[in-house]
FIKE-209738 format. One record per residue (C-alpha): x, y, z; residue in one letter. Coordinates in steps of 0.5 Angstrom, whole numbers, plus 2048, in hexadecimal, padded with zeros to 3 digits. Layout:
REM residues N
XYZA ...
This chain:
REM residues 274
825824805X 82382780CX 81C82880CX 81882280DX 811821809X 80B81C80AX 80C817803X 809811801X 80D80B7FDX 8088097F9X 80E8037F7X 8137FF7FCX 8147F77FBX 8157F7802X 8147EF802X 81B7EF7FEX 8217EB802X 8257F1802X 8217F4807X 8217ED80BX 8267F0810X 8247F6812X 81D7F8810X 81A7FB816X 8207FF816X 81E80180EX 816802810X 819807816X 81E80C811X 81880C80CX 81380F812X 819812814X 81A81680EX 81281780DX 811812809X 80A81180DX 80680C808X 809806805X 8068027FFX 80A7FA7FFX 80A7F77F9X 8087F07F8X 80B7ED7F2X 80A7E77F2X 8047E37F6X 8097E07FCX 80C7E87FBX 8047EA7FCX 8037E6803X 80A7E9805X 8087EF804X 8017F0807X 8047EC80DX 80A7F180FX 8057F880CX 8007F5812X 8067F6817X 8057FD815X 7FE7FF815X 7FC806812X 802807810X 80480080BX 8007FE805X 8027F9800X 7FF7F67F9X 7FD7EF7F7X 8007EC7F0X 8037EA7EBX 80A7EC7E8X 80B7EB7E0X 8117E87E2X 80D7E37E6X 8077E27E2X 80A7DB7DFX 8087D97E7X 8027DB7E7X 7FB7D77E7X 7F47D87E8X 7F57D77EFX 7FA7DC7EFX 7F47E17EDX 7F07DE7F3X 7F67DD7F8X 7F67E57F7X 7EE7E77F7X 7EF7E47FDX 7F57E97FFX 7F27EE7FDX 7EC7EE802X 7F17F0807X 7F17F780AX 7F77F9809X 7F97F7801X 7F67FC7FDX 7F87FB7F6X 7F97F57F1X 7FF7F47EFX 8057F57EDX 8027F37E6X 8047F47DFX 8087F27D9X 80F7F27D9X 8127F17D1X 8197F37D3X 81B7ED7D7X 8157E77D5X 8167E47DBX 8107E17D9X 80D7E07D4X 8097E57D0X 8037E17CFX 8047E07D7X 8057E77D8X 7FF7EA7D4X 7FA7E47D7X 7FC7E67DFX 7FB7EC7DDX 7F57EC7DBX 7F37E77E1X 7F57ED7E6X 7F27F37E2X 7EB7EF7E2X 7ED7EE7EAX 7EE7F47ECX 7E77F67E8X 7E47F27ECX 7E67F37F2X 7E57FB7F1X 7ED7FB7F2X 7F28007F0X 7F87FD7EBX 8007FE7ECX 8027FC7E5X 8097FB7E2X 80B7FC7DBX 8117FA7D7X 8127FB7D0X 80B7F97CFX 8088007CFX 8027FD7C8X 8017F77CBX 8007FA7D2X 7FC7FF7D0X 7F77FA7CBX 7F57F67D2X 7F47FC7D7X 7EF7FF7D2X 7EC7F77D0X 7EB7F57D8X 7EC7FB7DCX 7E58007DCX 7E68047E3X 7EA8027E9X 7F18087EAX 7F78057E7X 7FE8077E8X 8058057E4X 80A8057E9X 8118077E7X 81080A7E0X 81680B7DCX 81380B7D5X 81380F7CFX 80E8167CFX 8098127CAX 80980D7CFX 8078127D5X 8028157D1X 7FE80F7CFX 7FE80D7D7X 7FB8147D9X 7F68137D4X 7F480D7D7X 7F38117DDX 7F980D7E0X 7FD8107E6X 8058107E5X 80A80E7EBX 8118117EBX 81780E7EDX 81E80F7EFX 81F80D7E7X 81D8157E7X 8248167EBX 8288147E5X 82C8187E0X 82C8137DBX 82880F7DBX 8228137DFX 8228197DAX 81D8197D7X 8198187DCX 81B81F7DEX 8178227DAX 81181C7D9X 80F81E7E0X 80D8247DEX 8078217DBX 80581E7E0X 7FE8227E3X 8018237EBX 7FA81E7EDX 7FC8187E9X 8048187ECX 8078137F1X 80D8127F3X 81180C7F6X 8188097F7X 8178027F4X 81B8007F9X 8207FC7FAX 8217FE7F2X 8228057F0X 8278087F5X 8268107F2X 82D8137F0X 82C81A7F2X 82D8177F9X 83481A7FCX 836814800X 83480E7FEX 833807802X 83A803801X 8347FE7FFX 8308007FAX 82A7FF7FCX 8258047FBX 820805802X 81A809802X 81D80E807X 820810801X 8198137FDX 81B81A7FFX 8208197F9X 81B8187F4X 81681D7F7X 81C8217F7X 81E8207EFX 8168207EDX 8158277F1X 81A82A7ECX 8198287E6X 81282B7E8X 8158317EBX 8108307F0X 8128317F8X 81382A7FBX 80D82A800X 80882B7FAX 80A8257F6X 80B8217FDX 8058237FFX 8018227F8X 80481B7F7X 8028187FEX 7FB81C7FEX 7FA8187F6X 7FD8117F9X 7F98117FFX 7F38127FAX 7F580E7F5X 7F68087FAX 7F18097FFX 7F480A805X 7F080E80AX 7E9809808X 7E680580DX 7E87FE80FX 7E27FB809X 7E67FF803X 7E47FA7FFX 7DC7FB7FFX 7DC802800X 7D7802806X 
C-alpha cells in the first residue's frame, strides 16, 4: 500500500487505555498514512470529556461525540443527559453519541437501554446534532425508536456488520452506514463483501474502531494486536474492491460524505447556524 490518501476515521476509541503509552505516536502514524481527519468516540460520559479534551489538542483535524454507550446506560440519569448538552456545545464535538441499543451482551438492562436511547435521540434533536449510533442484535427495537424520536437530524450506524434486511431498513431511514475492519474478515466479514454494495457511495464512511477491529488482510500485523487508525487504508483498501472502483475515489467520496456529515468545514457557532 504505497500510494498515500487523504481519509477520514469517522470511528477511533482513542481514549482506551491501550493507547495510554503512545498515543501521540498513534496520532502522528495515522497523519502519517493520510488518515487527516479523526472522529473520537465518546462512549460513556467520563470517556466524552476525554475525548473533547484530547480532540482540542488537535484542532481542525480531531473531533469527538458526546454519549452513551448501551453498555453504559444502566449509569446513566438525567444529568448524564445535561452533563452532555453541556458537552456538546463545544466546538469541537460534533455528534451525539456513541448511542444505541445493544441485545447481544445486555450489559444494561433493555429497558435502560431503550430509555437513554431515547433521551439521546431527543438531545441530539434538540441540539440540531448529528447521531453516531450503535446496534446489536436489536435491529426492531432500534429501528422502532429512531422512527418514534428521530424527525430530521443525519445519523450514521457505526460498524455494521448486520444482515441485508437490516441494511435496508437503515437506508431506508436515510441512515449513512460506517465500514469497518470487520469488512476485512474472511469469516466473519463476508457477507459485508457484498452488502457494501448497496450502500449509495454518499452515505458511506469508513473507520477503524480502534483499538478493536485490527483488519486481517494486513500483511504484518502488530505483535499487539491493536488496531490504529493508521491502518484505515486496509479497509479503504478492501472497500474499494468489492466495489471495483479506484481507491482514490472511494477515498475521496468517504471524506468529502464525513466531512459533511459531521460538519466540519462550519463556522465555529455551528450550533445555530449563523
Amino acid at each position: 500500500m504505497n500510494e498515500v490518501f487523504e481519509l477520514a476515521d469517522i470511528g477511533v476509541n482513542l481514549g482506551h487505555r491501550s493507547f495510554q503509552p503512545d498515543r501521540p505516536e498513534v496520532i502522528e502514524r495515522a497523519f502519517a498514512a493520510g488518515v487527516e481527519t479523526m472522529v473520537i468516540t465518546g462512549a460513556s460520559l467520563a470517556g466524552s470529556r476525554q475525548a473533547q479534551q484530547l480532540a482540542a489538542h488537535y484542532p481542525g483535524r480531531l473531533f469527538s461525540t458526546a454519549g452513551v454507550h448501551p453498555h453504559e446506560s444502566r449509569n446513566c440519569t438525567a444529568e448524564t443527559i445535561a452533563e452532555l448538552r453541556r458537552l456538546a456545545a463545544l466546538d469541537n464535538v460534533m455528534a451525539i453519541g456513541e448511542c444505541g441499543l445493544d441485545f447481544n451482551r445486555d450489559f444494561s438492562p433493555r429497558p435502560q437501554q431503550e430509555k437513554w436511547f431515547e433521551a439521546q435521540v431527543a438531545l441530539a434533536e434538540e441540539l440540531g446534532m448529528p447521531l453516531f449510533l450503535h446496534e446489536r442484535d436489536a435491529q426492531q427495537r432500534f429501528c422502532e425508536i429512531l422512527r418514534a424520536v428521530r424527525k430530521g437530524v443525519p445519523a450514521v450506524l457505526h460498524c455494521f456488520t448486520g444482515t441485508g434486511e437490516g441494511l435496508r431498513q437503515c437506508l431506508d431511514m436515510g441512515l449513512h452506514i460506517g465500514i469497518t475492519g470487520w469488512i476485512c474478515d474472511e469469516r466473519r466479514g463476508a457477507h459485508l463483501r457484498e452488502l457494501v454494495r448497496e450502500i449509495p457511495l454518499e452515505r458511506l464512511m469508513l473507520e477503524t474502531d480502534a483499538p478493536f477491529l485490527l483488519p486481517r488482510t494486513m500483511p504484518r500485523k502488530p505483535k499487539n494486536g491493536r488496531n490504529e487508525p493508521a491502518f484505515l487504508p486496509y479497509v479503504l483498501s478492501t472497500v474499494a474492491e468489492c466495489l471495483g472502483r479506484p481507491a482514490r475515489e472511494i477515498a475521496e467520496a468517504t471524506s468529502r460524505t464525513a466531512r459533511e456529515f459531521f460538519r466540519l468545514d462550519a463556522p465555529l457557532n455551528k450550533k445555530t447556524g449563523l
